[in-house]
N, C-alpha and C positions, 0 to 999 in steps of 0.2 A: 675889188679887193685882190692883196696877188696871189693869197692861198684860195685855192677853191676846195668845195665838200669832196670830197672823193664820194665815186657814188658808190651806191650799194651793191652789192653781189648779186647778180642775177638767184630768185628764188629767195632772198632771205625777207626774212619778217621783219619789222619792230613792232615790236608788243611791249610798254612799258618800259624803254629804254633798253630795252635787251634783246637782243639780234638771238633768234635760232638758226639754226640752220637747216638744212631741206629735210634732212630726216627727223626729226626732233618737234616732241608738242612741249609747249610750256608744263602741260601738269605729270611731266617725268617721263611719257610713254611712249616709244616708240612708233613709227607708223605702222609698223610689219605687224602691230596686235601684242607681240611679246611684253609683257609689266619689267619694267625694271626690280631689280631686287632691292624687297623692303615693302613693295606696293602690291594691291591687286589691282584687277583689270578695272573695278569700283573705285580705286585709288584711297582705299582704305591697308593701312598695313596687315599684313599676312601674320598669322599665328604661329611660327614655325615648331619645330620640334622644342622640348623643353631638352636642356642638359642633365637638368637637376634631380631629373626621373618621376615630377609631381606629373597629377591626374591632369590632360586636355579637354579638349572639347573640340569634337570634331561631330561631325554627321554623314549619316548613312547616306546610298545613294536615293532610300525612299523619306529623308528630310529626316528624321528621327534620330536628338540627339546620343551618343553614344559616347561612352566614358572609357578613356583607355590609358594606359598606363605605361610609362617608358622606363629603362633603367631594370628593364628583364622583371617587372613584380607583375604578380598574376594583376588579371583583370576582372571586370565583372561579368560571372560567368563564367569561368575559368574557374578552375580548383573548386570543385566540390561547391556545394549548397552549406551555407550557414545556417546551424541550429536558430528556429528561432526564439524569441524569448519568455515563450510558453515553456518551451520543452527547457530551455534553462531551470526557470522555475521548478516545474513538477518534477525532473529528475533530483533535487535535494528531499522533496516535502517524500519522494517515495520512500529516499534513504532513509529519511527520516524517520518515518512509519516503522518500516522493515527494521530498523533499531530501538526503537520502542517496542518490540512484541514480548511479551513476558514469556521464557522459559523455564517449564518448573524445573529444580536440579534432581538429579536422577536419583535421590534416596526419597526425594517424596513422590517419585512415579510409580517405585517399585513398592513402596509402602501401602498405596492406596491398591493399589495392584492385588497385593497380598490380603491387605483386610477385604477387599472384593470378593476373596477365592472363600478366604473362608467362613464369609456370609452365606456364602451361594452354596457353600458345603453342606452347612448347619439347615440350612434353608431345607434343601433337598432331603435330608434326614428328617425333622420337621414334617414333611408334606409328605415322606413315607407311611413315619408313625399316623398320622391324620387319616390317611386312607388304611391301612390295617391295622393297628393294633397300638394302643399307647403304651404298651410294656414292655417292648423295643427301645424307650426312651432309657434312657442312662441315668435316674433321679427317682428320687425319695417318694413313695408315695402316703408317707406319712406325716404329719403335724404342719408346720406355715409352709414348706418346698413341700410342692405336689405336684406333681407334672402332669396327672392323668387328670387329674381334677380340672387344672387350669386347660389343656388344651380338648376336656369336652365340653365344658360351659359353654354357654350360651355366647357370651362375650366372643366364642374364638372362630365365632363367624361376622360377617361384618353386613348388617341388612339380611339376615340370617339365609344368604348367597354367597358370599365368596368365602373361602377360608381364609384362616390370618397366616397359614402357610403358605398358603400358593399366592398370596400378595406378596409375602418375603420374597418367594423365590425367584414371580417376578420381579420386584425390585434389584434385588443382587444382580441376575442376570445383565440386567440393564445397567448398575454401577459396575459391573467386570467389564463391558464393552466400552464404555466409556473413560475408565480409568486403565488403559492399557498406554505404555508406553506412546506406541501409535498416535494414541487419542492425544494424549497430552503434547507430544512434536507436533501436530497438525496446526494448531495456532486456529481455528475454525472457531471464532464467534459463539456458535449454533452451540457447538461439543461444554463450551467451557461456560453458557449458562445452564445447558441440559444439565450439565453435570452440577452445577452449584444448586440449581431448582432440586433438583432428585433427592439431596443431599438434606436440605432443610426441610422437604416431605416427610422422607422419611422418619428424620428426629423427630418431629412434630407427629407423626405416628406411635412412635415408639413411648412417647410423652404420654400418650392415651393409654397404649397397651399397660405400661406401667399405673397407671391410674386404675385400668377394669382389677389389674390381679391384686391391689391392695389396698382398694375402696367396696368394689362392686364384688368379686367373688372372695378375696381373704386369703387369697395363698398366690404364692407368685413360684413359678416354673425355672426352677437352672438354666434347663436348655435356653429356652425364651429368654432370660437374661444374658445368658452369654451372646444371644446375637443382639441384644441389647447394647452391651456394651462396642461389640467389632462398631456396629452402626455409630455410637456415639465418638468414637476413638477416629471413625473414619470420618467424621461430621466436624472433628477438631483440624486435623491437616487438612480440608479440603478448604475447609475458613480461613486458617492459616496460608494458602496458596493461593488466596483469592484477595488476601491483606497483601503478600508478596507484591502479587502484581500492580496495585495502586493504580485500580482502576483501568490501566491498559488494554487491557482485553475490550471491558464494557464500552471506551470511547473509540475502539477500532470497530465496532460493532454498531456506530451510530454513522 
C-alpha cells in the first residue's frame, strides 16, 4: 500500500479506540494521585459546598455524621438549646391555672373580715359573763329574752364539758384567721375549704342552739342571737364567694 500506519507514540495506549497519553488513566485521574475536579479518588463525584446555604452532610474525623449549615445560619448546636416540647406544653396549662384562680374582690374580704371581729368580740364578752357573772350581760332578764336563764341551762354546756362560749370563741378566732385579707390573696386550697368547712359547722351549730332556746328551755338570749345572726350573715357571703368561684379553687385542689 503507498500510505503506511504511522506508528504510535512511544508510551501511548489504545484502550477502546482512544489513545491516552503518559500521564492520563481513562477513568479521569491523574497518575500523581491528584482527582480531577468533579471526582474523588473512588471516582465517585464530590459533594461540594452548597451555594444555596441548605443543610450538608459531611462527617467527623471519628465517621459520625454531622449536620452543618452554610449561608452564615446557626448550626446544630449552636445557638442555645431548644425548648422541648414538654415544656412548650406545660408552660400554657400553667398560664392557664394561674388564670383561673379565683380572687375574692376586696369588699367581701373586708366584709367577712369585719363580721369575723365581731363574732370573736361577742364571743369573748360571752365567755366573760360564763365565767363570772350573767348580769354583765346587756339583756332582759324578764319574760321570752332572758339571757341569764339561757346561758345557765343545762343546754349551754355541750356533753355538760365544754361551754357554748368558749366554742364561739374558739370558732371566731379561727374564722378571723382565716378570713383575713392575707388568707383570701393566698389562693391555698387548704385555707379556702378550712374556711367554707368552718362556715357550715358552725350554722349547722347555730341551727341547734337556736332549737335548745325555743324548744328545750323557752326563752332565747339577745346576746346569743346577735352572734347568731354575725354567723349566719357571715355563712351567706362565704356561700356567695364560694358560688363566685365556680368551682375553681376545688378543681385546683385535686
Amino acid at each position: 500500500m503507498a500510505s503506511q500506519k504511522r506508528p504510535r507514540a512511544a508510551g501511548q495506549v489504545r484502550t477502546g479506540g482512544t489513545a491516552t497519553k503518559p500521564g492520563e488513566r481513562q477513568d479521569g485521574r491523574r497518575q500523581n494521585g491528584r482527582p480531577q475536579a468533579g471526582r474523588s479518588e473512588t471516582g465517585r463525584p464530590q459533594a461540594g459546598p452548597s451555594q444555596s446555604g441548605t443543610t450538608q452532610n459531611a462527617r467527623s474525623q471519628d465517621g459520625r455524621p454531622q449536620n452543618t449549615r452554610s449561608g452564615g445560619r446557626p448550626q446544630n448546636g449552636q445557638g442555645g438549646t431548644a425548648p422541648s416540647r414538654a415544656t412548650l406544653v406545660a408552660e400554657p396549662r400553667a398560664g392557664k391555672a394561674a388564670g383561673t384562680r379565683f380572687s375574692a374582690p376586696p369588699w367581701l374580704q373586708w366584709s367577712t373580715l369585719a363580721l369575723s371581729l365581731a363574732g370573736l368580740g361577742m364571743s369573748i364578752y360571752m365567755t366573760i359573763a360564763h365565767y363570772t357573772s350573767p348580769s354583765i350581760l346587756v339583756c332582759s332578764n324578764k319574760g321570752f329574752i332572758d339571757c341569764a336563764k339561757v346561758t345557765t341551762s343545762p343546754e349551754s354546756m355541750v356533753f355538760n364539758v365544754f361551754p357554748v362560749a368558749v366554742l364561739g370563741l374558739v370558732f371566731y378566732v379561727f374564722m378571723t384567721a382565716i378570713n383575713t385579707p392575707w388568707a383570701w390573696r393566698s389562693g391555698i386550697p387548704a385555707i379556702w375549704w378550712a374556711r367554707l368547712g368552718g362556715i357550715i359547722t358552725g350554722m349547722g351549730f347555730v341551727l341547734y342552739l337556736i332549737y335548745a332556746e325555743i324548744i328545750q328551755i323557752g326563752n332565747i338570749c339577745l346576746d346569743c342571737t346577735t352572734v347568731h345572726l354575725i354567723t349566719f350573715l357571715l355563712f351567706v357571703l362565704l356561700i356567695f364567694a364560694a358560688t363566685l368561684s365556680g368551682g375553681q379553687t376545688a378543681k385546683a385542689a385535686r
